[in-house]
C-alpha positions in Angstrom: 0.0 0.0 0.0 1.5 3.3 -0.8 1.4 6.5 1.3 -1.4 7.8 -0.4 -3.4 5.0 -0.4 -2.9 4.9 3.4 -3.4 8.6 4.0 -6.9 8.5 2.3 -7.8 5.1 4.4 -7.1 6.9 7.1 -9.2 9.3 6.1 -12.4 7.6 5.0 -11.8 5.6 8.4 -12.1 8.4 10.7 -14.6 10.0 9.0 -17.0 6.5 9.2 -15.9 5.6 12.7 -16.3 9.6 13.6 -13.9 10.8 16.5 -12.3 8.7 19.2 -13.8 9.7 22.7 -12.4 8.0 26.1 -15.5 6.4 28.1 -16.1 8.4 31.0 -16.8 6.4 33.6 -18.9 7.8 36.9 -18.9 6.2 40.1 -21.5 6.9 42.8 -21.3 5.9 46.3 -24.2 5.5 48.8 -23.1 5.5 52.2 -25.8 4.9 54.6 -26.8 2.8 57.2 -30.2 1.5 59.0 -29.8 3.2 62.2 -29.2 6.9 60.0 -32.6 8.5 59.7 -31.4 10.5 57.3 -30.5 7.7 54.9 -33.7 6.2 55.6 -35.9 9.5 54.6 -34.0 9.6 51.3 -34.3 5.6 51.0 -38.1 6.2 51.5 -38.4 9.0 49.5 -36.2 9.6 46.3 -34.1 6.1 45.6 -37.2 4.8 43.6 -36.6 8.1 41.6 -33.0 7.7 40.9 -33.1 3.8 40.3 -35.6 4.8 37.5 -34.1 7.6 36.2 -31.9 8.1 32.8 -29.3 9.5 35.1 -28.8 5.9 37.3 -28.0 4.3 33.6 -25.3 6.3 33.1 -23.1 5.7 36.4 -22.0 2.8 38.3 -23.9 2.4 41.3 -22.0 1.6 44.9 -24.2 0.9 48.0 -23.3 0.5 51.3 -26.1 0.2 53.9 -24.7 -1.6 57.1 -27.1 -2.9 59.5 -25.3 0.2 62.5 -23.4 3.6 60.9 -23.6 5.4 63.9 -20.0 5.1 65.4 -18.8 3.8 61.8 -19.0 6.8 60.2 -17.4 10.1 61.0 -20.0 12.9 62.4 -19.7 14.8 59.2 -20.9 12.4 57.3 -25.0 11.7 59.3 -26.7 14.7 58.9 -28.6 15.0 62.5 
């Protein structure tokens, strides 16, 4: 193949497959807990919501929900 014929495959080829983008990839992480009422009004409230929504599709979903976060989790993190 000579260098013109490569140059206008390259061409044609990029101009199919349209522009190379790196996947973004977005990672959400639930932190919660049973004994964090809180975590439980937003459980009860709006986690339907964002299981359903186009949004949730588009992110990898982390959960942790351990049976006791009081004590396991710094203050900062329970809203009282």
């Amino acid at each position: 193949m000579n260098r013109r014929a490569f140059f206008v495959a390259g061409l044609l080829a990029s101009t199919v497959l349209g522009p190379a983008r790196a996947a973004s990839e977005i990672k959400v992480i639930y932190v919660g807990g049973w004994d964090c009422q809180p975590c439980s009004n937003w459980k009860n409230q709006y986690k339907a919501a964002w299981l359903a929504s186009p949004e949730f599709k588009k992110v990898t979903w982390v959960e942790v929900d351990p049976p006791q976060a009081q004590g396991g989790l710094p203050g900062a993190l329970l809203a009282r």
